[in-house]
N, C-alpha and C positions, 0 to 999 in steps of 0.2 A: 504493500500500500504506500510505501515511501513515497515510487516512483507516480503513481497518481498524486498523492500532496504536492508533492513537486512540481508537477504537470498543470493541477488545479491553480496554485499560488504563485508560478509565471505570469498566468491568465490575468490575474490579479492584481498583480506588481504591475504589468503593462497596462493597465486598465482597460482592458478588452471587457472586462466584466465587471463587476463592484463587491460580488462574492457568488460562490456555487457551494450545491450540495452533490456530492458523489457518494451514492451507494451501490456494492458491491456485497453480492449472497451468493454463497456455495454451499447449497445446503443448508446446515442450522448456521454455518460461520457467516454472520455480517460485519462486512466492516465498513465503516460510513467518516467520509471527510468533510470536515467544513473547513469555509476559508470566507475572509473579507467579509462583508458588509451587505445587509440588505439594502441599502443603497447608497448612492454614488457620494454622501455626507458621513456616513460613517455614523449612523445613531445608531444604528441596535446591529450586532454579528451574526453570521447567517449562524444557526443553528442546524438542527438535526429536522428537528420539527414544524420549519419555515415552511409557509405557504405561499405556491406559487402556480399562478396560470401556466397550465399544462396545454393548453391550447389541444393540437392533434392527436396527443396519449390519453385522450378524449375517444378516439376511436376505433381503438379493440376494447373498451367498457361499454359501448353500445353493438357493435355486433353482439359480446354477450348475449346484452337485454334482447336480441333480436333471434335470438336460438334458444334461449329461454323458453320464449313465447313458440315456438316452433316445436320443440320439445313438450309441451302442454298441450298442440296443436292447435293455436291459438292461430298459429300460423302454417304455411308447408312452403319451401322452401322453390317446387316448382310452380305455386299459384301464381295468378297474375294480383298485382297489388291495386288495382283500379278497385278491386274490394272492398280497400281501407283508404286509397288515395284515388277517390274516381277524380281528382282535378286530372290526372294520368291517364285517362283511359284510352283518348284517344292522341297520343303525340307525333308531330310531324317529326319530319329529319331531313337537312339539308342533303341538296340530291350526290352532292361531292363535297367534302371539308373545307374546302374553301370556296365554295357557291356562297354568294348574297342568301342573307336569312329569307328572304320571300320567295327562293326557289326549293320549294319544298315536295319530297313524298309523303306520304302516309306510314308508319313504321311498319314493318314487316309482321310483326308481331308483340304480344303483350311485354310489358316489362312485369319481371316475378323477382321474388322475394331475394332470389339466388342472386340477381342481376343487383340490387342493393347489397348486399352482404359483397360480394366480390368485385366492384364499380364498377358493373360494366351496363351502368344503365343506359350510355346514352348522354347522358349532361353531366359536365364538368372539365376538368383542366389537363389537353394534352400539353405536348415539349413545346406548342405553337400557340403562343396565347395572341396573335394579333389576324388571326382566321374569323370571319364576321359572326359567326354562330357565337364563337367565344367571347367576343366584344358585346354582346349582346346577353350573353351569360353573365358578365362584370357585372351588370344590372342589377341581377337580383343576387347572384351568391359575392356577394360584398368580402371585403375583408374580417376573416373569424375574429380578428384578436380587438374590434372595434364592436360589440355585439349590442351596442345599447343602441346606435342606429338602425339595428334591424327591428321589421314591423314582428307581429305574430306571428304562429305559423301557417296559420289558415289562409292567411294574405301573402304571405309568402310563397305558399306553397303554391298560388292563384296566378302570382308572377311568375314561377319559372314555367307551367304550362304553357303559356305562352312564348317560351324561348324553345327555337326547333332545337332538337337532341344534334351532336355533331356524326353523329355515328348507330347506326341500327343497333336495337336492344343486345347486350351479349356479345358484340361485335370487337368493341374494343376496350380495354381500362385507359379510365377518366379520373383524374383526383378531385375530391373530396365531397362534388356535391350528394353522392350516392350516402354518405354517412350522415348528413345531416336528415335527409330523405329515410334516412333508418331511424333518426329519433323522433320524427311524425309518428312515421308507424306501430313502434312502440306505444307511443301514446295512447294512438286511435287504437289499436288493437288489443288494449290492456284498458282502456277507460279510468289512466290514470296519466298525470301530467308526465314527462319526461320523469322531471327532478323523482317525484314522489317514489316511480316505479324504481329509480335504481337506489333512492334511498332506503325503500323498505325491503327491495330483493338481493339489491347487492352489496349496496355500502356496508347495510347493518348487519348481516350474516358475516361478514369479509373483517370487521370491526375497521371499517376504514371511516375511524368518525371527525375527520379534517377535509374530504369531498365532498364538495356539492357545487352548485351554481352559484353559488353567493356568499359574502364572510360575514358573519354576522360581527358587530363593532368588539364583542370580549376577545375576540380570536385577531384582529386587525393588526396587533403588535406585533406579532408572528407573519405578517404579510408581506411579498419581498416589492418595491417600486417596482413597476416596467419601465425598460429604457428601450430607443432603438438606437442603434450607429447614428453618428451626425457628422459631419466635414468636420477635417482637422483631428479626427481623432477621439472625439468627444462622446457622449452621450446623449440624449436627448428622451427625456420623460415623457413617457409616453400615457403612465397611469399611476396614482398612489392606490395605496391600501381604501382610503377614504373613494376610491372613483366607481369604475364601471361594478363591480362587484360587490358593492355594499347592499345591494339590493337586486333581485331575480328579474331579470332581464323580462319583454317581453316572449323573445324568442329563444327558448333553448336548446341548445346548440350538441346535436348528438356528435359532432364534427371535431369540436374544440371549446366547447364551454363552461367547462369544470376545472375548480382548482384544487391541489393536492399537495401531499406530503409525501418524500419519499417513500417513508415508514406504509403509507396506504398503498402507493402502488405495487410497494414489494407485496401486502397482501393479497392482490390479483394477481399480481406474476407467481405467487405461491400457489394458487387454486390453480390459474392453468397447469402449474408442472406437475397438478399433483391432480391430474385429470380430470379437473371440474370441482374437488370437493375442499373445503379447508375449514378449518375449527368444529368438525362435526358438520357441518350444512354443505349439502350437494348441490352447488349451482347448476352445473352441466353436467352431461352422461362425457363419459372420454370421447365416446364419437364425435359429439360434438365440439370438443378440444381436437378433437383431430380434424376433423373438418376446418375448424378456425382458423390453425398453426401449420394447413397445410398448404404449398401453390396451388391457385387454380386457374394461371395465366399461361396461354401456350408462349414457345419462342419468342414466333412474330408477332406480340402482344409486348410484351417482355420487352424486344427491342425497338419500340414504337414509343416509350416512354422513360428513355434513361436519364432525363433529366431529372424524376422522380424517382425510379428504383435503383438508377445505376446499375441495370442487368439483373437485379435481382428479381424474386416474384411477390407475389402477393396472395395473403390467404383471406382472411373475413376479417376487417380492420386493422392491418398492421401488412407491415412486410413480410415476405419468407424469404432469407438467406437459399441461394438454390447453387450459386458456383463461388467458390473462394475465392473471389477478386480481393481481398484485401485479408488480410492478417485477421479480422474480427469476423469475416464472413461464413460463420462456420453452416454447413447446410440445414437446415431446420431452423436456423436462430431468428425467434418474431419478434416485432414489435415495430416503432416505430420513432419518430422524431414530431416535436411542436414546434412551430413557428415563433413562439416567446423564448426559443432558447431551452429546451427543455429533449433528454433521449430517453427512451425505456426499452430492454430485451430482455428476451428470455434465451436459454438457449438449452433444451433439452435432455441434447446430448450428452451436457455432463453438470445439470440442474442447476447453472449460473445464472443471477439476474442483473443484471448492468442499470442504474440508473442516475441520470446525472439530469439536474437542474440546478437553469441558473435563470436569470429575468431581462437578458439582451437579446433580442426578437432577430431573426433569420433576416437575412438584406434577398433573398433568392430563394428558389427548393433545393440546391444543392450543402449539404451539411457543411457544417461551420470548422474550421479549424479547430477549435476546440472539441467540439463533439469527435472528431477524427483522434486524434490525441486522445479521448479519456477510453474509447474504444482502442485504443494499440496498447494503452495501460493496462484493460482492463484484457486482452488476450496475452499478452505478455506476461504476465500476474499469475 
């Protein structure tokens, strides 16, 4: 762990960041490093048990809730979801990816439950974000980590039927709008709001009692600032403890809406290694951890969005490690990265769980220097 400290409080020292938490699990062995500052003044030290926007480690907590409800049959996996989301029922698709949004077909066929859980509904973010379907998409799937400017989800969800899909149902992976599109239906198909369903099925069985949508003001001191990069080198505040999260947004966000503790996420990354069940309570059957933590992206799917996977695949809300391009790549190994600065894995093969937050928001989708570094620390380790 030296050389992670080390790793962590360069970051530090260069004020690339103002402080991180880095947790690492092998089994019962955790060991967890803090460094610096919850923020860029140096009032209170990151701790253990610092709360920070997780942003996209947001979305293998809702594929969960959405195999959950599958598992209950609440839902099936090959439905069409126009059931729970008829605004979906009928979506158009531009006739070529880069056709004008008003030259449109009809989709080919329905989009089902499988097509959310694996993003390949249809709407959301290839390697080309300046194709008209996509600019047109900017509209309604806005930026995650600003969530207070988003409406409801019913008027949300109102807006994006109206943007044609860039690609036929199943056809190809799209980042992220499929996972927000998974915390609708959670909702609708559980007749309970987001937040509620994963607070009474997952947070509280998991004892993950630091996540939710919102910080309430006792727990606020333990909240780390958001920064983004600014010219020169600087920081630039993006959120305090006191801003977007003091209180439950309207729209909640299956995508990236939850803030967390490292200590919580290890308790999800503990259920999935340990095939869906943890402290006594069986969230999932292992089938459906396997299902979750498995690829379900072909090749040419695969190489169609390396901007996001970097060759890797993808299984139900997170990545799947499928080729060892890089020293931390190990095959099976899930999870994912957040746009606030924040990485979480698992990795099966030899029951590690990697997770590091910190509160300096991504400049791109390609992972940060830092995140690179605590991943070589943490296969080197």
């Amino acid at each position: 762990m030296s050389a992670l400290r080390d790793t962590l409080h360069r970051y530090v020292d260069d004020g690339g960041v103002p402080g991180a938490v880095g947790l690492v699990a092998r089994g019962d062995d955790v060991d967890v490093v803090t460094v610096g500052s919850a923020d860029v003044d140096g009032t209170a030290p990151m701790t253990r048990d610092s709360l920070f926007r997780i942003a996209s480690l947001t979305k293998p907590v809702t594929a969960a809730a959405v195999l959950m409800l599958v598992e209950e049959g609440r839902l099936a996996l090959d439905a069409p979801v126009e059931e729970w989301l008829p605004e979906l029922a009928r979506p158009n698709v531009v006739r070529t990816p880069d056709a004008p949004v008003d030259d449109v077909v009809p989709a080919n066929r329905p989009v089902t439950v499988e097509d959310l859980l694996s993003s390949r509904t249809g709407w959301g973010f290839p390697a080309d974000f300046s194709l008209p379907a996509v600019q047109s998409l900017f509209t309604v799937q806005k930026d995650g980590r600003t969530l207070r400017d988003w409406p409801d989800p019913d008027t949300w969800l109102g807006r994006l039927a109206q943007v044609p899909m860039l690609y036929q149902p199943g056809q190809a992976w799209l980042y992220d709008t499929s996972s927000d599109l998974q915390g609708i239906l959670v909702a609708r198909a559980s007749g309970r709001t987001l937040p509620e369903f994963l607070a009474e099925r997952v947070f509280e069985p998991l004892g993950m009692n630091d996540t939710a949508f919102e910080v309430p003001e006792p727990k606020r001191h333990r909240f780390a600032s958001a920064y983004a990069p600014a010219p020169g080198g600087t920081l630039e505040l993006t959120d305090a403890p006191d801003g977007q999260w003091s209180s439950l947004p309207r729209f909640h966000s299956g995508g990236g809406g939850l803030v967390s503790t490292a200590d919580d996420w290890l308790a999800f990354a503990r259920m999935l290694l340990n095939g869906g069940e943890s402290n006594g309570h069986r969230l999932l059957t292992p089938t459906s951890v396997s299902r979750m933590t498995t690829n379900h992206l072909t090749a040419g799917q695969r190489a169609d969005v390396t901007l996001f996977l970097e060759g890797q695949g993808w299984g139900y809300g997170g990545q799947v490690d499928v080729t060892p391009a890089d020293p931390w790549n190990v095959p099976g190994r899930y999870g994912w990265v957040g746009g606030t600065g924040t990485t979480a894995h698992v990795v099966p093969a030899t029951g590690t769980v990697a997770i590091l937050l910190t509160q300096v928001a991504m400049e791109n989708p390609t992972p940060t220097p830092l995140m690179r570094d605590f991943w070589r620390s943490v296969a080197g380790g």
